[in-house]
C-alpha positions, 0 to 999 in steps of 0.5 A, spaced: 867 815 388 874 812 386 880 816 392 886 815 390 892 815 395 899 816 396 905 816 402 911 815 404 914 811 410 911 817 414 904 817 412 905 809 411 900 807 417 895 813 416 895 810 408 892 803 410 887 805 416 885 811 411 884 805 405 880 801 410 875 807 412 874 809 405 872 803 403 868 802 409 864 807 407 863 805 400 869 809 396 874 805 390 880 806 393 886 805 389 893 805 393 899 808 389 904 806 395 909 804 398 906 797 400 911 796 405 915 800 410 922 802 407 924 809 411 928 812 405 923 811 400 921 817 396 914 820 395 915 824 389 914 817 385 908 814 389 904 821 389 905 823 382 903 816 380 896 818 385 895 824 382 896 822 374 890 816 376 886 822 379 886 826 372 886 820 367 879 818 371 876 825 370 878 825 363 875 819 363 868 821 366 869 817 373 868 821 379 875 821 383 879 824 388 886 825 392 889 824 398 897 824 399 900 824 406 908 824 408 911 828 414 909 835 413 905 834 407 909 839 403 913 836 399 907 831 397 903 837 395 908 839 391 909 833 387 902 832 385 901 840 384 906 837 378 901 833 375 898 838 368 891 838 371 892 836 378 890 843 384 892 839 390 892 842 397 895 843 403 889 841 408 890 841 415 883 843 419 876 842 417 877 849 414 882 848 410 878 842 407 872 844 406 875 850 402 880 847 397 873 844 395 869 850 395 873 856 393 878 852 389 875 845 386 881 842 388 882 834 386 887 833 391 889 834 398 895 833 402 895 831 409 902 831 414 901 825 417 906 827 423 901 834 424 895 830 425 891 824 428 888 820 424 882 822 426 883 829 425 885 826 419 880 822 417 876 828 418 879 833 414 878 827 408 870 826 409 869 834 409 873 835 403 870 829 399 863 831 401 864 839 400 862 840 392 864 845 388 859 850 387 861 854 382 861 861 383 864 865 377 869 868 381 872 861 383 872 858 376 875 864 373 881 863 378 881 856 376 882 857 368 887 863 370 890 857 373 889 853 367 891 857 362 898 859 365 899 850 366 898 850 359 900 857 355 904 861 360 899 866 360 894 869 365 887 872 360 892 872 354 898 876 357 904 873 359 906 876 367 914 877 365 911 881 360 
């Protein structure tokens, strides 16, 4: 599977100790940055560039997935969730993994590097890689309402301001 990660300076040790266990684990991993420490760097720039390569590796047919890290985890979130296609969530225990890939397909999670070890993080990352997506209708319809409102501004054909 392709992983496709992206930080800031906070999450800049998580990132290289997370490449190096992915790709020990048989993943492609592609790191959108930053390469170098720099405490006023931005991460909108480097997470958005991780969640557009997720989505046009999907629209491709490769099997690929997220992972974005900062302080919080927050605003890294917000950033990818800014990418048409891409539903990345907050993930900060196994729960909350397993179900951003169960209920909710995401494609992306993020992880608040100043919250968590990254042990712990590591484990949120391999349950939400692992978890698949098993399709209930009521998950997949939820995702097209989604969908639809990124794309026309409407849920089943209605707008909400209406």
């Amino acid at each position: 599977m392709r992983i496709h990660i992206a930080t800031d300076h906070a999450g800049l040790d998580f990132s290289h100790q997370l490449a190096t266990h992915l790709t020990q684990a048989g993943h492609d991993v592609v790191d959108h940055g930053p390469e170098v420490y720099d405490a006023l760097d931005d991460y909108p720039g480097f997470c958005i560039r991780a969640a557009e390569a997720v989505v046009a590796d999907l629209a491709q047919g490769v099997v690929a997935l997220g992972v974005v890290f900062g302080g919080s985890g927050n605003g890294e979130q917000m950033a990818a969730n800014k990418v048409k296609g891409v539903r990345a969530a907050l993930v900060w225990s196994l729960n909350t993994a397993r179900l951003a890939r169960e209920h909710n397909d995401a494609n992306v999670i993020s992880i608040g590097a100043r919250q968590h070890t990254i042990e712990d993080a590591i484990d949120f990352i391999d349950t939400f890689i692992a978890e698949p997506f098993p399709g209930d209708e009521r998950h997949r319809r939820r995702i097209s309402q989604l969908a639809e409102y990124e794309t026309l501004g409407t849920i089943n054909g209605t707008r909400l301001a209406d």
